[in-house]
Steps between C-alpha positions, in 0.01 A plus 500: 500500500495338158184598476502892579805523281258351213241740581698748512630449144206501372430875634449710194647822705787298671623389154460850349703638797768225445522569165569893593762389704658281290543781230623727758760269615570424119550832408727549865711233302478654174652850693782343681622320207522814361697627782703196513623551143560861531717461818659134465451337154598871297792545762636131435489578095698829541766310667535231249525766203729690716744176575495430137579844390821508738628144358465659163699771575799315657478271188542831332818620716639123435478526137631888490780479792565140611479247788701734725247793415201250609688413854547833567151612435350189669681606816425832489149439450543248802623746718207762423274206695230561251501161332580144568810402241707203421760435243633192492738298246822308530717726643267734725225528701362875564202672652311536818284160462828282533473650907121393507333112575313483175258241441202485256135507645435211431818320611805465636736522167717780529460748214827606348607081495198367353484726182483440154738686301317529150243648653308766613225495827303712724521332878335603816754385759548543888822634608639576826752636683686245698723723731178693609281417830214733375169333386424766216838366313414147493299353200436812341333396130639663212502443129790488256593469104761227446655467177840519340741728397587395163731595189536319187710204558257429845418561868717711692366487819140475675370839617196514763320826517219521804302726719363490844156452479371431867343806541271480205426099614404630849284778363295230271486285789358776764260544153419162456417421899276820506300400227481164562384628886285759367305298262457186797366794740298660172312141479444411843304830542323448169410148596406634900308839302326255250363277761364810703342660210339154418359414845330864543398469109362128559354557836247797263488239226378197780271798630314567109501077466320446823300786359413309204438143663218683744349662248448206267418329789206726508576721765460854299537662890851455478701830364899553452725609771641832456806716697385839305843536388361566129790269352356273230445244694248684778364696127440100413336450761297800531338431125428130581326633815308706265441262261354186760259780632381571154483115477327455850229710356445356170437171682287638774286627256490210274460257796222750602369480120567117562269458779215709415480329178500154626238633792255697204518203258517212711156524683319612204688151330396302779152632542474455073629131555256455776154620352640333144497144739184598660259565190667182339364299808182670521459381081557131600589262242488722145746599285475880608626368800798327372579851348453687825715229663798570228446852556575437887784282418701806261404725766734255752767529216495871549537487808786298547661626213440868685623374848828329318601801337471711850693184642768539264540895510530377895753279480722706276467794724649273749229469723512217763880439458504572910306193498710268342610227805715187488300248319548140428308445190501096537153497686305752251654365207405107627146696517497620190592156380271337638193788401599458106587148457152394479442832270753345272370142504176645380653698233721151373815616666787329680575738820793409740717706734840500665482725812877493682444644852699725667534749244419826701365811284420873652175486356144618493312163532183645348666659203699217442245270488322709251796495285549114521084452381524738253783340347385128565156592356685670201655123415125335538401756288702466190666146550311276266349172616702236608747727577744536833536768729778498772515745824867518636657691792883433535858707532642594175869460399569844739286390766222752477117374569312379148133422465407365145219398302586301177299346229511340173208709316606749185716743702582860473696640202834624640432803382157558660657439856520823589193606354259263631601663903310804332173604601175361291758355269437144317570327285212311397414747282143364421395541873375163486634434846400629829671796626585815542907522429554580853644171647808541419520849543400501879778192573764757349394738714491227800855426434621871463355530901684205598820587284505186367546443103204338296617352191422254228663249287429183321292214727443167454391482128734230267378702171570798362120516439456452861830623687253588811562787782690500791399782701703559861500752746879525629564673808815648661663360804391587813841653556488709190174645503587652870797697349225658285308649772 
């Protein structure tokens, strides 16, 4: 479950469609709190400049007419049941409030005993009316102005002026509820709609991927599929179809090129090699022989350096990767072991191996054993004498198959790594050596059949003179490389 909800996240369409609904429910928000302030939060202001205007103007009748004046206008007011209204001092006690339970909203401290006289407040309080059964008269909120009544030598009397304000409360909380409900229902579809859209978008995606993995697998049969809706996604699909025909062609011919090549210049090769070998027998022991012999011998040059170039354009058209088995490279590799140790006694070398068993590869034996010589044969090559070579196959640190080949000899620049996998490159640039710069080229292309990484790094050397080369062949797990087709 963990899982799924992980993949899921990381679905470029799911996140894009959670993102849409996100804003939508932000800007659902962004509307009711617009609605809430227009209906509720506007309302509640109007009252609180109206209570304050109406305790200004019975300050006003106090300081024109009197105490008397204020009673009688308090009660009158009373009477017209638009306000709440208390007047309170020593000697009286008038308005409609002193017939209500009043508490505060957030207690139980009654509000015309727990006032303070010098000053003024604005208080939401609950009020109700005590000799009344119905519901809809009990705790109704209001809000009030308390403050005094004063004259020059003091406070007269405490005056509360307040209005009913249920209706407006219950209007912002129908407001409230419906957008809270709205926007919960708003993101539960986005979330169910973004998950939809995702799954039928991924499902094309997985389709195009699989697409991919066949077709660098080598199989250029394999074509998009398409519904013919002419969306973007079948218009995709329709130009990749177009485009791996085009491909299917290009390599059709040039395996066609390929073949009639290597059939036109092979037998003529062999035939030159051949009557070169002959005529140097037939001379005996002169040294026009020894040329004709030399001859024969650059001829075979050719001709391997011919067949490993069509080898390598092969291998990277992925031919042969239905081929590839479960291999346990611990019996070839003790055989290759045990072929070049006496190769590198004879060159001054110190050879040794450390085979672990068990370590299963899906593998072309053949090709990997080509890979392994060509890379062993590399360190007798260029590893001085005395020098060590070491052949390894282990489990890395994330448990994926390695085969190296380490030695102590000069090395490989870092920055000629990558270089050196290219095609008649070297870099002895004198051409003393043997060679053709194709070694290393066809174990690249080895490793790209088996998806496996080939990489270098610093071997066995203790000098930066002589750092030496570690060359390894890392393959994926056996788990891993199934995902991929």
């Amino acid at each position: 479950m963990i899982e799924a909800i992980k993949k899921l996240s990381r679905n470029t369409l799911f996140r894009l469609s959670l993102l849409g609904a996100f804003l939508f429910v932000l800007s659902l928000l962004i509307v009711a709190m617009s609605v809430y302030y227009a209906t509720v939060t506007s309302e509640l202001r109007r009252v609180d400049r109206l209570v304050e205007s109406e305790h200004a103007e019975i300050q006003k009748i106090f300081d024109e007419k009197g105490f008397q004046a204020v009673e009688r206008e308090v009660t009158i007011r009373t009477a017209s049941s638009e306000g709440l209204y208390g007047l309170v001092n020593d000697r009286v006690a008038v308005g409609n409030l002193f017939f209500q339970t009043v508490t505060k909203e957030d207690g139980e401290l009654p509000l015309l005993t727990g006032l303070e006289p010098e000053q003024f407040a604005k208080i939401p309080f609950l009020y109700s009316n005590p000799q009344s059964d119905e519901e809809d008269l009990q705790d109704r909120r209001a809000r009030a102005l308390v403050g005094p009544i004063r004259t020059e030598n003091g406070v007269v009397a405490i005056l509360v002026v307040g209005r009913d304000v249920e209706a407006t409360m219950r209007t912002g909380a129908k407001v409230r509820n419906a957008v809270l409900t709205s926007s919960g229902i708003a993101l539960i579809l986005g979330l169910i709609s973004s998950w939809f859209v995702s799954r039928i978008f991924t499902r094309r995606v997985e389709a195009f991927n699989k697409l991919a993995d066949d077709v660098r697998s080598g199989n250029l049969d394999r074509r998009a599929p398409r519904n013919y809706s002419e969306d973007e996604m079948d218009m995709l699909a329709e130009h990749l179809n177009a485009m791996l025909d085009h491909i299917d062609r290009l390599m059709k011919a040039m395996r066609y090129a390929g073949d009639s090549v290597a059939h036109d210049l092979r037998t003529p090769l062999t035939r030159l090699r051949t009557r070169l070998e002959s005529a140097a027998i037939d001379l005996g022991d002169s040294p026009e022989a020894d040329t004709l012999f030399a001859a024969a011998e650059d001829a075979s040059e050719l001709l391997q350096t011919f067949d490993g170039v069509l080898r390598i354009a092969r291998l990277e058209a992925g031919e042969r990767r239905e081929l590839l088995t479960d291999v346990d490279p611990k019996p070839m590799l003790d055989d290759l072991a045990e072929l070049y140790e006496p190769a590198c006694e004879d060159a001054g070398l110190s050879f040794t191996s450390d085979v672990a068993s068990g370590v299963m590869v899906l593998a072309d034996r053949g090709l990997l054993s080509q890979a392994v010589s060509n890379l062993i044969e590399n360190a007798i090559k260029y590893t001085p004498k005395g020098g060590k070579i070491h052949l390894k196959l282990t489990k890395n640190k994330s448990g994926r198959p390695e085969i190296s080949i380490s030695d102590d000899g000069p090395g490989i620049p870092e920055g000629d790594r990558e270089r050196v996998k290219e095609r008649f490159v070297r870099l002895d640039k004198s051409r003393t050596l043997p060679g053709s710069g194709l070694g290393l080229a066809l174990v690249d292309a080895v490793a790209d059949l088996h998806r496996a990484e080939f990489a270098m790094e610093t071997g066995l050397g203790e000098t930066p003179e002589s750092p030496g080369l570690k060359a390894k062949l890392v393959f994926p797990r056996r788990r891993s490389f199934k995902t991929k087709g």
